[in-house]
NUZA-188087 format. One line per field, with one value per atom (N, C-alpha, C, CB): x, y, z; chain; residue in three letters; residue number from 1; atom name. Coordinates in steps of 0.1 Angstrom, whole numbers, plus 5000, padded with zeros to 4 digits. Glycine has a CB too. Example, Ala and Ser with C-alpha at 12.3 -4.5 7.8 and 13.67 -1.06 7.14 Angstrom:
2
xx <- (5132/5123/5132/5113/5128/5137/5129/5141)
yy <- (4943/4955/4967/4955/4978/4989/5000/4994)
zz <- (5078/5078/5078/5090/5071/5071/5079/5057)
cadena <- (A/A/A/A/A/A/A/A)
residuo <- (ala/ala/ala/ala/ser/ser/ser/ser)
num <- (1/1/1/1/2/2/2/2)
atomo <- (N/CA/C/CB/N/CA/C/CB)
This chain:
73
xx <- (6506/6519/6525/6518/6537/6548/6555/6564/6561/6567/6583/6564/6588/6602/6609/6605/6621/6628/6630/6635/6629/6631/6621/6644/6609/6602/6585/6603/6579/6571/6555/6570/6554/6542/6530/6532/6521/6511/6499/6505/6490/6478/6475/6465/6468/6466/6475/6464/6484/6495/6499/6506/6499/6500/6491/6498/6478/6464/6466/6450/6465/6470/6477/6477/6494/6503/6499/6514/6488/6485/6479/6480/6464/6454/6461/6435/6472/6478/6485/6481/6491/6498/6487/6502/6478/6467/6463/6451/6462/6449/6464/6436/6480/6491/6484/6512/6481/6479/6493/6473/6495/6505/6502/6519/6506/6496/6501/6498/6514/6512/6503/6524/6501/6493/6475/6498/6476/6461/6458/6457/6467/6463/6469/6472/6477/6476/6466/6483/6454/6446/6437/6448/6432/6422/6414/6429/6416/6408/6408/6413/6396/6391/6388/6373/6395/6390/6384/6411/6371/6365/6361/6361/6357/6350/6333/6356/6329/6311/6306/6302/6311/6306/6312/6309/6326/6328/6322/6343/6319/6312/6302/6306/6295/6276/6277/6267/6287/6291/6291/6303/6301/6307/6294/6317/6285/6273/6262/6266/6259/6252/6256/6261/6267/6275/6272/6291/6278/6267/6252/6264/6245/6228/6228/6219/6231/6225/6236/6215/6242/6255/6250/6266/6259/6258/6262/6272/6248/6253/6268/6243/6274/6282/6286/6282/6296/6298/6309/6299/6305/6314/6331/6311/6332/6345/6355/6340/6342/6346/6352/6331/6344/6344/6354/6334/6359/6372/6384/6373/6383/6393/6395/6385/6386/6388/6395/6372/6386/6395/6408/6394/6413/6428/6436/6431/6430/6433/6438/6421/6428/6429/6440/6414/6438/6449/6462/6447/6465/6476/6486/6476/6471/6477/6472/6477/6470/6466/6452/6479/6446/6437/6427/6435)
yy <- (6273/6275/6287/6278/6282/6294/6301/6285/6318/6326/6320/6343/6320/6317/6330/6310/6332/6347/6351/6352/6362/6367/6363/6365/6354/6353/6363/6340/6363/6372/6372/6369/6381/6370/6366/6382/6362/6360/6371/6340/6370/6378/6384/6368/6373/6377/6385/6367/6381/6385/6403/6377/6403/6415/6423/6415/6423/6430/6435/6419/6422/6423/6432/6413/6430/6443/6455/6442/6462/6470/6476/6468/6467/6475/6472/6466/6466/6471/6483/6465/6488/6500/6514/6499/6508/6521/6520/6521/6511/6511/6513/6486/6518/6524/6535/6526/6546/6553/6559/6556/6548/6560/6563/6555/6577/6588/6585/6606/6574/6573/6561/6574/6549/6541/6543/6534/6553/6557/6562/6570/6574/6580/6569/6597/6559/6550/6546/6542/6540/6533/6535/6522/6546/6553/6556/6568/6558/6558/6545/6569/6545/6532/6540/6524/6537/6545/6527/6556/6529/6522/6520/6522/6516/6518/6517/6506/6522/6521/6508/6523/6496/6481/6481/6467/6480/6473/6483/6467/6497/6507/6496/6522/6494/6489/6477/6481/6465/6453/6454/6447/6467/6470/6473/6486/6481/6486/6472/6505/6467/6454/6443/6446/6440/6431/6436/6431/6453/6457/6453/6470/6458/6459/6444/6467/6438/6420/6412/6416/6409/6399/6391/6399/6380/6361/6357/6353/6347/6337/6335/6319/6335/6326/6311/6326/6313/6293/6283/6288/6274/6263/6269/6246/6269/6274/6283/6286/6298/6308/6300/6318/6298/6291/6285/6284/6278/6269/6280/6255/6287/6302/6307/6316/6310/6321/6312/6326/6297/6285/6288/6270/6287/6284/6294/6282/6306/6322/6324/6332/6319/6323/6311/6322/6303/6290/6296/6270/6301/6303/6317/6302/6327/6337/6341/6345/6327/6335/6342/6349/6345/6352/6348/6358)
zz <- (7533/7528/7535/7513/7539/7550/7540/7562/7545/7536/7538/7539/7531/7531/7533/7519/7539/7534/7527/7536/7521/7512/7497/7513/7501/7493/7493/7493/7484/7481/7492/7465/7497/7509/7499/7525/7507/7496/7502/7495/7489/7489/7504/7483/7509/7524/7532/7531/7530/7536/7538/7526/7524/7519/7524/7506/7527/7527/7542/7524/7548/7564/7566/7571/7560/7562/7557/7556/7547/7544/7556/7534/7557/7570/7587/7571/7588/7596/7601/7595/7589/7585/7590/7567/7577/7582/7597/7573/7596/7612/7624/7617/7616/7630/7627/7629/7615/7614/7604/7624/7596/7587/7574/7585/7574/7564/7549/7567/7546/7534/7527/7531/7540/7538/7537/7547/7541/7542/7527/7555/7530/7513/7501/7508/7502/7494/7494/7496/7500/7496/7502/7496/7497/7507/7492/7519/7485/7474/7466/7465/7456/7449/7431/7459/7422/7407/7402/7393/7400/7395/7382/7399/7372/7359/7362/7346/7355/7358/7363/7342/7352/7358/7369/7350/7375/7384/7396/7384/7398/7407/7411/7401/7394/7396/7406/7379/7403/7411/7425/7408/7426/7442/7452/7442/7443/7453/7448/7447/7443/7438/7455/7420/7452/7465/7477/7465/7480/7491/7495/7489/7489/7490/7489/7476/7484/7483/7481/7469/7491/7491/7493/7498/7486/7484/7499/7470/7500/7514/7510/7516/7528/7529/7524/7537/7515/7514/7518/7498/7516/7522/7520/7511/7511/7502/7513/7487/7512/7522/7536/7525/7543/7555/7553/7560/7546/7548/7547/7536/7537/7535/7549/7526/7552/7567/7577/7575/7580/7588/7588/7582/7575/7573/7578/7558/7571/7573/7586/7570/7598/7613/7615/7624/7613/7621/7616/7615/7600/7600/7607/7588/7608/7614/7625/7606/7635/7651/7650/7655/7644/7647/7649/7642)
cadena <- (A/A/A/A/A/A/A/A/A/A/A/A/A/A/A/A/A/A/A/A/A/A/A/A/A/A/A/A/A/A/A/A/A/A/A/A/A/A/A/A/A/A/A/A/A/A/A/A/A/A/A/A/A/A/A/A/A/A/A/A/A/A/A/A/A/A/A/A/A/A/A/A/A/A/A/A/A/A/A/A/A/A/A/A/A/A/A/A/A/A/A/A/A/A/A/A/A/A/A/A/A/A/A/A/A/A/A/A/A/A/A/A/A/A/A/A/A/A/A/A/A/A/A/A/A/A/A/A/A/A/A/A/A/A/A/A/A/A/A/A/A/A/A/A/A/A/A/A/A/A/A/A/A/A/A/A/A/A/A/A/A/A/A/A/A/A/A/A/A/A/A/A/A/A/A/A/A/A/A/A/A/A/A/A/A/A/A/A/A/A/A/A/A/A/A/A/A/A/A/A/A/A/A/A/A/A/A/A/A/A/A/A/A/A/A/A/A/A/A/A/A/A/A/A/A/A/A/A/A/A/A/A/A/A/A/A/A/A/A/A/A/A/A/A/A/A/A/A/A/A/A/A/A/A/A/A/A/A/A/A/A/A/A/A/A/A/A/A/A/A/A/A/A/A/A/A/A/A/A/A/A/A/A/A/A/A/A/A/A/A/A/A)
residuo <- (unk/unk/unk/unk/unk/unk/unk/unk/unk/unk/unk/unk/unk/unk/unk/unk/unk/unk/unk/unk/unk/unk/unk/unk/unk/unk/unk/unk/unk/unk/unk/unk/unk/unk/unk/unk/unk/unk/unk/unk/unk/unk/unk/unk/unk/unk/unk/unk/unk/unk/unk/unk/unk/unk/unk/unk/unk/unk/unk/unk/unk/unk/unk/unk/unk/unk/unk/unk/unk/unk/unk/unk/unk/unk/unk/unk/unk/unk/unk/unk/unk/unk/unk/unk/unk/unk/unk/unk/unk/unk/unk/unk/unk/unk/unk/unk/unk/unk/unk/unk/unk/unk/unk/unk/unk/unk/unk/unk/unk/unk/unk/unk/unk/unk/unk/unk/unk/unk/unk/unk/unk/unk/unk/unk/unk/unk/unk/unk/unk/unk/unk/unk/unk/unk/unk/unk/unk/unk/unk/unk/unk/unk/unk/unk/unk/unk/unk/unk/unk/unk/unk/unk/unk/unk/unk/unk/unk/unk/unk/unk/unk/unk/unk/unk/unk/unk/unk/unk/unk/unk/unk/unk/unk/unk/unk/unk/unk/unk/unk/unk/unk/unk/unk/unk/unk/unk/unk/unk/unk/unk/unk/unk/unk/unk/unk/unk/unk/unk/unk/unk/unk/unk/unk/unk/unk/unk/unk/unk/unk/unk/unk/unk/unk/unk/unk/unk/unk/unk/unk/unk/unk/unk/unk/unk/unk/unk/unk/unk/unk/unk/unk/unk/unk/unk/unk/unk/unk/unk/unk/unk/unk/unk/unk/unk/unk/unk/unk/unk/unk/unk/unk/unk/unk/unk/unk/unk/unk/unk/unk/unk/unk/unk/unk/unk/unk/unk/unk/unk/unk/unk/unk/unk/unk/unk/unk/unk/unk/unk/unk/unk/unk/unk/unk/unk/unk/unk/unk/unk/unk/unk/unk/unk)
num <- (1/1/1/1/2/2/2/2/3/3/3/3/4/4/4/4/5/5/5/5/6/6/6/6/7/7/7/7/8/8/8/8/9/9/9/9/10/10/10/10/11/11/11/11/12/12/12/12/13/13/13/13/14/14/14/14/15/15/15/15/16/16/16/16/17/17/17/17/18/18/18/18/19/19/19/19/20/20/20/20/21/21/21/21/22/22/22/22/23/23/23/23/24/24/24/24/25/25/25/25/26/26/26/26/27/27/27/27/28/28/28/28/29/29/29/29/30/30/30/30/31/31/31/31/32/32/32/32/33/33/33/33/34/34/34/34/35/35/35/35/36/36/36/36/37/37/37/37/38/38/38/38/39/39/39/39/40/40/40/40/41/41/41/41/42/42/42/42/43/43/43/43/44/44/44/44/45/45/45/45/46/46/46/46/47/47/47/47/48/48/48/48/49/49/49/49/50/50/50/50/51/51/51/51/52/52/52/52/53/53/53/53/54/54/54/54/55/55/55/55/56/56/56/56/57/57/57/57/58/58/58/58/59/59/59/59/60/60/60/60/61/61/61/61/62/62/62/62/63/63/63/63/64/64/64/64/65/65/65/65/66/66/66/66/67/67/67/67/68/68/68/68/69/69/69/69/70/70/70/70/71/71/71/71/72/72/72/72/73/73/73/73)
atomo <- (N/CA/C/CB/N/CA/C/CB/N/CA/C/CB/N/CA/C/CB/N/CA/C/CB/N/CA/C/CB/N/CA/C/CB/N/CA/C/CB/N/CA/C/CB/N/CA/C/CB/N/CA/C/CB/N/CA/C/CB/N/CA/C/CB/N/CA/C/CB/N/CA/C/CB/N/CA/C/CB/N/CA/C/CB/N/CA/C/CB/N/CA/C/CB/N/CA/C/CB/N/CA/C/CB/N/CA/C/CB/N/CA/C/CB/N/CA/C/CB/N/CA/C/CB/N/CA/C/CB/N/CA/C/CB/N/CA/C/CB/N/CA/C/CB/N/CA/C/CB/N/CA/C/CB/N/CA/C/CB/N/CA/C/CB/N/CA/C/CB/N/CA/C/CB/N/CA/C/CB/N/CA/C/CB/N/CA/C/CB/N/CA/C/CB/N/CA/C/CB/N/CA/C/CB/N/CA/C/CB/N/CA/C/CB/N/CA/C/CB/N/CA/C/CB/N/CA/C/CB/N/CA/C/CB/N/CA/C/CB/N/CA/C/CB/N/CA/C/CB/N/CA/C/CB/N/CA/C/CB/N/CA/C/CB/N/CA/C/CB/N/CA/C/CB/N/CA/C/CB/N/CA/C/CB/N/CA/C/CB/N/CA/C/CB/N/CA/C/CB/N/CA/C/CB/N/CA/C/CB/N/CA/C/CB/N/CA/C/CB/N/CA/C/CB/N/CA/C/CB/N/CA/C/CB/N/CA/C/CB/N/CA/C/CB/N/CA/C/CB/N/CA/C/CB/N/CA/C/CB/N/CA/C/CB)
């Protein structure tokens, strides 16, 4: 699905333009999201997923496919 003008980008979209921003190096993007306030469970998850992440799946793979074809990468 293409962004239309003036319409809202999507998820990805968004993310991209974010770590784009940071990785120019601009200092309000960084300290935007340069921190993470978690609650206890979702900390426990965050470091859980670290240490022992789930094989790759089909699903994924088709996500990323799409992801690169739509955006060159």
């Amino acid at each position: 699905m293409q962004s239309r003008a003036g319409a809202a980008p999507s998820c990805a979209q968004g993310i991209a333009c974010k770590l784009r921003k940071a990785g120019e190096g601009e200092p309000a993007a960084i300290e935007e999201h340069g921190q993470l306030s978690l609650s206890v469970r979702d900390s426990e998850a965050f470091v859980d997923a670290l240490l022992d992440p789930k094989p790759v799946n089909d699903r994924l793979r088709g996500t990323v496919r799409c992801y690169r074809e739509r955006t060159g990468v």
